[in-house]
N, C-alpha and C positions, 0 to 999 in steps of 0.2 A: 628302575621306575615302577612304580606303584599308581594304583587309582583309589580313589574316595569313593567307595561304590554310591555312599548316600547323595552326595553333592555332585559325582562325576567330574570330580577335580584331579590334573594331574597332578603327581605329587615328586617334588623335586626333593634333592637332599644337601642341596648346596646353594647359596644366595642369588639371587640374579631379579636385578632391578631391571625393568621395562623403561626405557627410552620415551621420550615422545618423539623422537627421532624414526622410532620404529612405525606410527601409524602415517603414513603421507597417501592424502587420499587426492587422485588425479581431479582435473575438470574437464569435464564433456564440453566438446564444442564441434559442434556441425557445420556454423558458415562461417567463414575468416574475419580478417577485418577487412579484406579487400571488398569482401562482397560476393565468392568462389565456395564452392563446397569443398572439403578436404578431399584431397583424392581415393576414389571408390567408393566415396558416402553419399547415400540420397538423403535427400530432405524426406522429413517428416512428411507421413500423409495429412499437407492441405492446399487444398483443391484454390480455384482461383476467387469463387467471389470470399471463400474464408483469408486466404492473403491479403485481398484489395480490403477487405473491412478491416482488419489486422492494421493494413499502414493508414488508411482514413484514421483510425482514431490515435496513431501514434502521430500522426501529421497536428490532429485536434490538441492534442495534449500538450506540444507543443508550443501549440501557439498561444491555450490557454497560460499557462506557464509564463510565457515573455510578457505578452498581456496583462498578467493581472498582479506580478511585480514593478511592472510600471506601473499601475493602477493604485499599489501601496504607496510608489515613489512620489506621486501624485497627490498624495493625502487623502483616495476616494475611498481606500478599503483597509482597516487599519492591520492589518497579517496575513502574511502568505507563505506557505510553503511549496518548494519547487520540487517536481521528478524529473526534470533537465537531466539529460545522462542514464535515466534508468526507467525509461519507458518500454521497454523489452522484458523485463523484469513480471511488471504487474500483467500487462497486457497479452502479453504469450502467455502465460500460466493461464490469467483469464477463461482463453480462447481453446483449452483446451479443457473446462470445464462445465459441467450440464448446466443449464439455467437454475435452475431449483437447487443446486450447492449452495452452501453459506461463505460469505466472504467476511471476515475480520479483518479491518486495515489498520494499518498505524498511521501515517501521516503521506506516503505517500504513495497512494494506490487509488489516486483519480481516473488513468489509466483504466484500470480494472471495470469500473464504474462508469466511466465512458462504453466501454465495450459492452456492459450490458444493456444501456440503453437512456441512462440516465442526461436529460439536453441538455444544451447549452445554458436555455432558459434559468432550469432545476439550478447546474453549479454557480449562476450569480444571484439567484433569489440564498442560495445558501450565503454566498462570500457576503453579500450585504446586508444579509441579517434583518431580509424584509417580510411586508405579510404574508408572501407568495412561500416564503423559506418553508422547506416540511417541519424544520425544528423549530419552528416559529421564534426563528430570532435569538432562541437561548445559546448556541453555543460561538465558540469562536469561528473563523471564516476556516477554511478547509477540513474541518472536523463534519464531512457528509453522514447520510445516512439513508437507506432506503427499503424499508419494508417492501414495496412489491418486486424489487431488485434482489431480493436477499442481500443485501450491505446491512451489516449492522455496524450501529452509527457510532464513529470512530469517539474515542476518550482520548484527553491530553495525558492521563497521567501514563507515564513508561510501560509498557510491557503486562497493561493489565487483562487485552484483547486473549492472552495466551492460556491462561489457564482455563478461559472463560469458552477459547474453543474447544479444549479438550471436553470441557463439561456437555458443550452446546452435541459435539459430535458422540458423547456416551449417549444422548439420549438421540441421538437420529441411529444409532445400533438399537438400542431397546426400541425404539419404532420401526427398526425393517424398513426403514424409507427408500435403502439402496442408494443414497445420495452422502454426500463430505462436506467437512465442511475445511476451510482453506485460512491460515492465520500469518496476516503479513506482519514482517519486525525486522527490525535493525541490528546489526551484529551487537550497536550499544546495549539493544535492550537484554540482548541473550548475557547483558552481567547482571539482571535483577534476578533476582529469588525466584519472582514468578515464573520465569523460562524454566529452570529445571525442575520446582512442583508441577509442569505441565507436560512436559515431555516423561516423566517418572510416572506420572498418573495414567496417559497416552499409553505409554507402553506398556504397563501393569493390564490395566483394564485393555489393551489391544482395540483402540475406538479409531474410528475412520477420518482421522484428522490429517492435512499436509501443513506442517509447518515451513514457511518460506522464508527464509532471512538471509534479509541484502544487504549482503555484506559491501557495503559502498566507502569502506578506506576511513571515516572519518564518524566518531559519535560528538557530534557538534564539531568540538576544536581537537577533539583526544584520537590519536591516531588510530588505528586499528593495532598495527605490527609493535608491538614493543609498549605500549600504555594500557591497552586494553585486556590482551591473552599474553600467554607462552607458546599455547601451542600451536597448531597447525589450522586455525582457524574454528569457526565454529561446528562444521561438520565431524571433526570426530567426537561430537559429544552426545549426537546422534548415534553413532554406534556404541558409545557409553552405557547409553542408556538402555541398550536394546531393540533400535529398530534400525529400519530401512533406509538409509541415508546416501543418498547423491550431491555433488559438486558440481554447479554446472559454468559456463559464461553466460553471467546476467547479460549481459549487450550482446545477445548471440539470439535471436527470437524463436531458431528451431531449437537450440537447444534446449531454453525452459520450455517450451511448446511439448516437446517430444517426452521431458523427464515427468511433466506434469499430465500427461497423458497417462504414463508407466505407473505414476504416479497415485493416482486416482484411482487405478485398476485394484491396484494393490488393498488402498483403504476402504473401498466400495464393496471388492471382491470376497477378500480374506480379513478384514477388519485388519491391518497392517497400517500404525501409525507411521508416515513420514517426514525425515526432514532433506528439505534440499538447502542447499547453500548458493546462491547468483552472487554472485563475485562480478562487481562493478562499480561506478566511482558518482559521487556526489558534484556533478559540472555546477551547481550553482552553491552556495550558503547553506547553512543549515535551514533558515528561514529569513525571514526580510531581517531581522533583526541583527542578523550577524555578519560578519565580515570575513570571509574566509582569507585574504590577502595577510592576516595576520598569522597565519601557520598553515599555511602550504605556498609553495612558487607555482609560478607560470609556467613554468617548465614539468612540472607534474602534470599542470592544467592539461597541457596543450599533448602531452604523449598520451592521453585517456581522450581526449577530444577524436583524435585520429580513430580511436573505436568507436565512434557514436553510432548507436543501435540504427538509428530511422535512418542515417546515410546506409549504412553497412546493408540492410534491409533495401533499401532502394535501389540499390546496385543490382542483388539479386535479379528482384522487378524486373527492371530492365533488359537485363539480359535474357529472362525469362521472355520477354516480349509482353509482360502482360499490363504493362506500364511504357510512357515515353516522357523524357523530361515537359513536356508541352500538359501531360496531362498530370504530374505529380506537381508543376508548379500553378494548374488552375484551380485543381482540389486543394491548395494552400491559401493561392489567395480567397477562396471561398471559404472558408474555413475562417480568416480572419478577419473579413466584414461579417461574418457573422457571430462573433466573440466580441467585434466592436459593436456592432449594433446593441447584441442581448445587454453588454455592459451596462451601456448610455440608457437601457430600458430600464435594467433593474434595480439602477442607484437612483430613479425618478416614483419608485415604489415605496410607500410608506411601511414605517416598522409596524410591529403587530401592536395590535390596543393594548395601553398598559394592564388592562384588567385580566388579558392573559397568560401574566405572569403567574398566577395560583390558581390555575387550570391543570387536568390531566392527572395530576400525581394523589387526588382524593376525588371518591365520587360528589360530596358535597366539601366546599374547602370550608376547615375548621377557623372559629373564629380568630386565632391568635394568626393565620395567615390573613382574614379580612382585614385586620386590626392595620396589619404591617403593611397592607396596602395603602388603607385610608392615610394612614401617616406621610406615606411615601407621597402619596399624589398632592398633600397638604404641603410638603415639602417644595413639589412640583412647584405649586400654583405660588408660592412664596418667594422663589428665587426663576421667574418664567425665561428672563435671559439666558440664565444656563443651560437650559434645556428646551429652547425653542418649540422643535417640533411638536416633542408632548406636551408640551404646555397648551399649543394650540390645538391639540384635539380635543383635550381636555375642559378649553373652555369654552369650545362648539359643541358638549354636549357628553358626557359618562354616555356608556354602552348601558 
């Protein structure tokens, strides 16, 4: 045996190919599915009003979720995406993050966004795309966004959230801010391009970024195991890369709680990018739009049901004492007259004036967007059946 002094390589003199067999990287899990710690392991330091906020909003999430995929089924909101099965996920990590971190989400990290504070109010003026919405109306329904929240406001297109935190967290290191920033994704998305320009850059440049990807079994219809990768999931490609990489159980709340703690310390501390991997499963569709009965059984369904986080989590609770069935089923049903109510409010809300579609993006808007309004609303007023509502505001009177 010999060394590379330049490179610090060992140097062999006879062939040997590396396995992917050889890297199997475990998963952290602190509470069972029964609801029990493993034996000898304590929970993560948190205390009890951080628990009880913790299951309030996995209760919330919930039931926005059941809610407001009836509400598509309904005809009242035209798409929905669900975190059914992976509200432990966004909302642990969340919770054990500073207010002032940046949060990047892909599509389902409501969770998240609940915990920091954002209301009921906020997520139906968003779903329905009314004047009350912060993105006044422009994007599709679940694609939030919240500047005083630090949520920056999700994009449909795959996987673009990720290079976009590596960049966001180089410059909160060149500010000395002492804060992370946190980028949520899909095991699907970890097959675009942009996953590994991001993590390669991450790690190069050593910026304070946590990448989280939920790994939930399924990218739409394409399975995880055998369509997707070869190897051993997305977490060794975190150590590919060069950084810090943990496995944890996404439906497990102290385990992301405890890794995204560790976590954080790391990126905040020592400028050490990381990736965790939550390993959990997708209980509803990919979005209202799909049918998951067409490539996976009931019988999948129903052995990932038996881990569902918020039960798993409730058990705790309770045997903790710091819950009693009497009190997690009054904060439920509170919880969902008040998602029915805000609903029934915010679908009686009008959309934003048409005139502030060519607002925002110029300090004065150029005339070729004047132009394409004028047209547009000329359109309006020409065809007013189709389009009722604007037609009627339109012809009570231009802004």
């Amino acid at each position: 045996m010999a060394k590379d002094t330049k490179h610090q390589l060992e140097i062999v003199t006879k062939p040997a190919f590396l396995d992917a067999s050889a890297l199997k990287i475990p998963m952290l899990q602190i509470l069972k599915e029964d609801g029990t710690l493993h034996k000898g392991v304590k929970a993560p330091d948190m205390d009890k009003n951080l628990a009880l906020k913790v299951f309030d909003t996995m209760q919330f999430i919930r039931i926005l979720d059941e809610r407001m995929i009836a509400a598509q089924r309904q005809g009242r909101i035209s798409f929905y995406l669900s975190s059914l099965g992976e509200e432990a996920a966004s909302i642990g990590s969340a919770a054990a993050l500073q207010a002032d971190d940046m949060i990047m989400g892909q599509y389902r990290e409501q969770g998240a966004l609940a915990f920091r504070g954002f209301t009921v109010e906020q997520f139906m003026d968003q779903l329905f795309s009314n004047e009350r919405d912060l993105g006044k109306g422009r994007q599709m329904p679940v694609h939030y966004g919240c500047k005083d929240l630090n949520f920056m406001t999700i994009a449909s297109p795959l996987a673009t959230q990720i290079p976009q935190a590596t960049g966001y967290a180089y410059g909160q290191k060149m500010d000395k801010s002492g804060t992370c920033t946190i980028c949520y994704f899909g095991e699907g998305a970890a097959s675009e391009g942009d996953f590994h320009a991001a993590l390669n850059m991450a790690a190069v440049y050593k910026v304070p970024v946590i990448f989280f990807c939920r790994n939930n079994g399924y990218a739409i219809s394409t399975p995880s195991q055998g369509e997707q990768y070869a190897g051993d999931g997305i977490a060794p490609r975190g150590v590919a890369y060069g950084m810090k990489t943990i496995r944890v159980d996404g439906n497990d709340i102290f385990a992301v709680y405890q890794a995204t703690q560790l976590a954080r310390k790391l990126a905040v501390e020592e400028n050490e990018p990381v990736l965790i991997e939550g390993m959990s499963y997708r209980m509803a569709g990919h979005s209202t739009s799909d049918d998951p009965t067409g490539y996976r059984t009931r019988e999948e369904e129903d052995s990932w049901r038996a881990k569902d986080p918020v039960a798993r989590f409730q058990k705790w609770l309770l045997a903790k004492g710091w819950i009693n069935e009497d009190d997690a089923q009054a904060n439920y049903d509170e919880k969902k007259a008040a998602v029915l109510a805000a609903l029934k409010e915010a679908e009686k809300v009008p959309a934003p004036h048409i005139d502030e579609l060519i607002e925002d993006v110029y300090d004065t808007p150029p005339k070729h967007l004047k132009q394409q309004l004028e047209e547009l609303k000329a359109h309006i007023r020409k065809y007013p059946d189709a389009y009722p509502k604007t037609a009627s505001r339109l012809n009570g009177g231009d802004k």
